[in-house]
N, C-alpha and C positions, 0 to 999 in steps of 0.2 A: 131134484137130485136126492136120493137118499143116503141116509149115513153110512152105506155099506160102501158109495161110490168113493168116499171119502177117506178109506181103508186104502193101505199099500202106498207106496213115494208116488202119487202123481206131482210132485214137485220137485224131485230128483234134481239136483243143479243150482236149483235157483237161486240166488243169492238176495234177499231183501232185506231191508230195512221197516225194524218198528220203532215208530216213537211213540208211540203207546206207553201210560203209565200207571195206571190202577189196574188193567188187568193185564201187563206185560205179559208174565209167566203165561197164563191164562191163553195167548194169541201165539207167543212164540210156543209154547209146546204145541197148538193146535197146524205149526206150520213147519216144525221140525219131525212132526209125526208123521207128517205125511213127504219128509225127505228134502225140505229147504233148511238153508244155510241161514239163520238169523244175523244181523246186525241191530241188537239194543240199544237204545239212544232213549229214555224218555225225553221231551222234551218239554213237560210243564207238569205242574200241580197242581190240584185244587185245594183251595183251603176256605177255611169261613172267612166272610168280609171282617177286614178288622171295622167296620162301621157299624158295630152290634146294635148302638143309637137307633139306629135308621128301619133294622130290623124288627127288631122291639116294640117303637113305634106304629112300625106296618100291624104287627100282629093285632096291636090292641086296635087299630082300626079296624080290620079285618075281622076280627073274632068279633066286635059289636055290630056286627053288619053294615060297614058302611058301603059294601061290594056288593054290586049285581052279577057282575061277572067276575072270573077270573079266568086269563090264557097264561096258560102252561106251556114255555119254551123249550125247559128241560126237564126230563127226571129225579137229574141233580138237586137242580132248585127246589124242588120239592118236596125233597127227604131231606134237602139242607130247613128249610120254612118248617120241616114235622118236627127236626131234633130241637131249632132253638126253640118252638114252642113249647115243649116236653121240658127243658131248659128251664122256661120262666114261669114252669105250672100252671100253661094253659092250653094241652095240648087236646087236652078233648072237646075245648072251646073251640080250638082251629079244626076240627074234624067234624063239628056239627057246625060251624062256618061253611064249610066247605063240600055240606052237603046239600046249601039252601043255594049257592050262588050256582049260576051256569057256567061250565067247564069246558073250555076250549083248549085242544093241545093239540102243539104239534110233533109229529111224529109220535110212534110210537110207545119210545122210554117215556115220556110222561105219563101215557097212559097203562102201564105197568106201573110206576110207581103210584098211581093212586089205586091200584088193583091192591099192594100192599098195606092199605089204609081200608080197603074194604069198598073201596068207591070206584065207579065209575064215570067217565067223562061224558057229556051231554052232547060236544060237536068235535068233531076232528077236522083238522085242515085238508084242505081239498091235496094240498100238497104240502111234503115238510119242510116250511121255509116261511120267511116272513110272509112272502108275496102269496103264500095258500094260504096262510090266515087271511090276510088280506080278503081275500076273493069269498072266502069262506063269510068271511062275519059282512063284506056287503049287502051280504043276502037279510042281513039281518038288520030289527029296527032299535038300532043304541040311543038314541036321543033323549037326554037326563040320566043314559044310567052311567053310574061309576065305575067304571071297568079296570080290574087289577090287574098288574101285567108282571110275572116272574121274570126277570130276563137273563139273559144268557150270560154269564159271568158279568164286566164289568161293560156289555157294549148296552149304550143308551138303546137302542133298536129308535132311533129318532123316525125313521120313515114308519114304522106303525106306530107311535106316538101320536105322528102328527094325522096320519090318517084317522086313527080311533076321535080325535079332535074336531077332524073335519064330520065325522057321521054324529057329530052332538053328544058325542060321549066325556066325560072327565074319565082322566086317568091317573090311576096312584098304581107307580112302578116300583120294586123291592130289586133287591139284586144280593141274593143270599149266599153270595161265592165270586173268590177272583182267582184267575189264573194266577201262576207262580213260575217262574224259572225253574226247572228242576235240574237237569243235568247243567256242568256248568259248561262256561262260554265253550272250553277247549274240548268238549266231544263233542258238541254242537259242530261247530269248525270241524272236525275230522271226520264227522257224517260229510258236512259240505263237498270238505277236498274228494273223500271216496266216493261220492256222486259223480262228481265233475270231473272225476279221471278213472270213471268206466269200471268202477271197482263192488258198483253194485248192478242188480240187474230188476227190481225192484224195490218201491217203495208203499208200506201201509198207512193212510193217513185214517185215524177214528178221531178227530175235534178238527175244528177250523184252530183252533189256539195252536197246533201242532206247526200246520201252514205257518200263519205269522210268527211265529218262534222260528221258523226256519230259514223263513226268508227276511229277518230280521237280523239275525247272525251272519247269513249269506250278505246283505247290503253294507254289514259293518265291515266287513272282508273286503268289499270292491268285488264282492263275483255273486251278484244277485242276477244276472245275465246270465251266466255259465252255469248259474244253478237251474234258472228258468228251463233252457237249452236241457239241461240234463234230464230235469222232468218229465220234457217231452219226449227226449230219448227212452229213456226206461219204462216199465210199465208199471203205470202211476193206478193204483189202487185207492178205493173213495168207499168209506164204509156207508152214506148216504148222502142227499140232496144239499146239507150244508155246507158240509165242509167241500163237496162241488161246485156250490158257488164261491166259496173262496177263493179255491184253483184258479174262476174262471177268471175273479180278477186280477189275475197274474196272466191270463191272457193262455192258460193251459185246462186240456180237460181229461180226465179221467179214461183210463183203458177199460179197467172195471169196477162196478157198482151193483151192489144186490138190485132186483128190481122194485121188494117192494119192503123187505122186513131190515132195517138197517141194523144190524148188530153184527158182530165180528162174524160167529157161526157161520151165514148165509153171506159174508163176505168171500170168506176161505171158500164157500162153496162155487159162489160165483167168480172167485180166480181161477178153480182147478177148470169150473167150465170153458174158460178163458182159451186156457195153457191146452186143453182137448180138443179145442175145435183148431 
């Protein structure tokens, strides 16, 4: 689809919800310009781990090459790893690190964000998601090397831990950011009720953290069930492969999903496709 399709209200009506929060504006004028009714909710923030300790230490490992590899989960992580090392005045040490180890990412935004650094990644995951790492680095012979692993806010990613373990790899994991609560409890709750009483007619989810904030507020309610229900009712929007597997374990799947570039842009593109056919 081209930008020009993207022109004029094919959205005319629709009522959705973003909980989108660093590039709110950014998604909601992308979707009120083309003639939907927004509902704002962020529902979390990113912020640096308060465990600076942890990071710091990573770095100085990291910068005397104790790393063969490094997998990249997110973008985030990334540009969070470039600022605290710029931070502790050793940021061109993490950059010529970072040029000797092999780079595996998943999806996309990591590998944008080390295009920002001048670098490029050596493997991409077969798919974006643990499980393409996975399949990806099987192919490959880890045994003695130390493999560093960015991970996604604060989830251990325990099932590629223990795989990178079982292929004879040591692993040293950093976690350069935690979600945060952003909006409080009571619009959290009034997104919930306006779901579950038919008052919206979609919803955007861009992070799995959105998911679990939602339906963690919805379970403190007693209506994690009507919320579920309602999901399936509306047309649930997945801006890529992650935060689709969160959906699923809540036993829902997405209406629609870019097919291959996950970022908002080619989201909106692939709902107006949606709403056309």
């Amino acid at each position: 689809m081209t930008d020009e399709v993207l022109e004029g209200e094919p959205l005319a009506g629709l009522r959705i919800a973003i909980p989108e929060t660093r590039q709110l504006d950014v998604l909601a004028q992308m979707l009120e310009r083309r003639g939907a009714t927004t509902w704002r909710c962020p529902l979390v923030s990113i912020l640096d781990t308060p465990d600076q300790d942890s990071v710091r230490a990573w770095l100085e490992r990291f910068n005397a090459g104790a790393m063969d590899d490094l997998i990249l989960l997110t973008g985030e992580g990334l540009r969070r790893l470039s600022a605290a090392a710029e931070r502790e005045g050793g940021y061109e040490a993490f950059v010529t690190a970072l040029q000797r180890v092999t780079k595996i990412t998943r999806g996309p935004k990591p590998v944008n964000a080390l295009r920002e650094l001048g670098l490029k990644n050596d493997l991409t995951a077969h798919k974006a998601t643990t499980e393409g790492v996975m399949a990806t680095l099987s192919e490959c012979d880890l045994h003695g090397h130390t493999v560093g692993v960015q991970l996604y806010g604060e989830e251990p990613n325990q099932k590629l831990v223990d795989f990178l373990r079982q292929q004879g790899a040591n692993v040293d994991a950093v976690a350069p950011y935690v979600y945060a609560d952003e909006s409080n409890r009571e619009q959290v709750a009034a997104l919930v009720e306006g779901l579950v009483h038919g008052n919206l007619d979609a919803i955007a989810f861009t992070s799995q953290a959105q998911v679990k904030r939602l339906m963690s507020v919805a379970q403190a309610m007693g209506q994690q069930d009507e919320t579920v229900a309602a999901l399936r009712r509306i047309l649930l929007v997945s801006v890529g492969p992650v935060v689709t597997d969160q959906l699923a374990d809540h036993g829902i799947e997405p209406d629609v999903m870019p097919e291959e570039s996950w970022f908002m842009k080619p989201m909106v593109r692939a709902l107006i496709d949606r709403l056309s056919a």
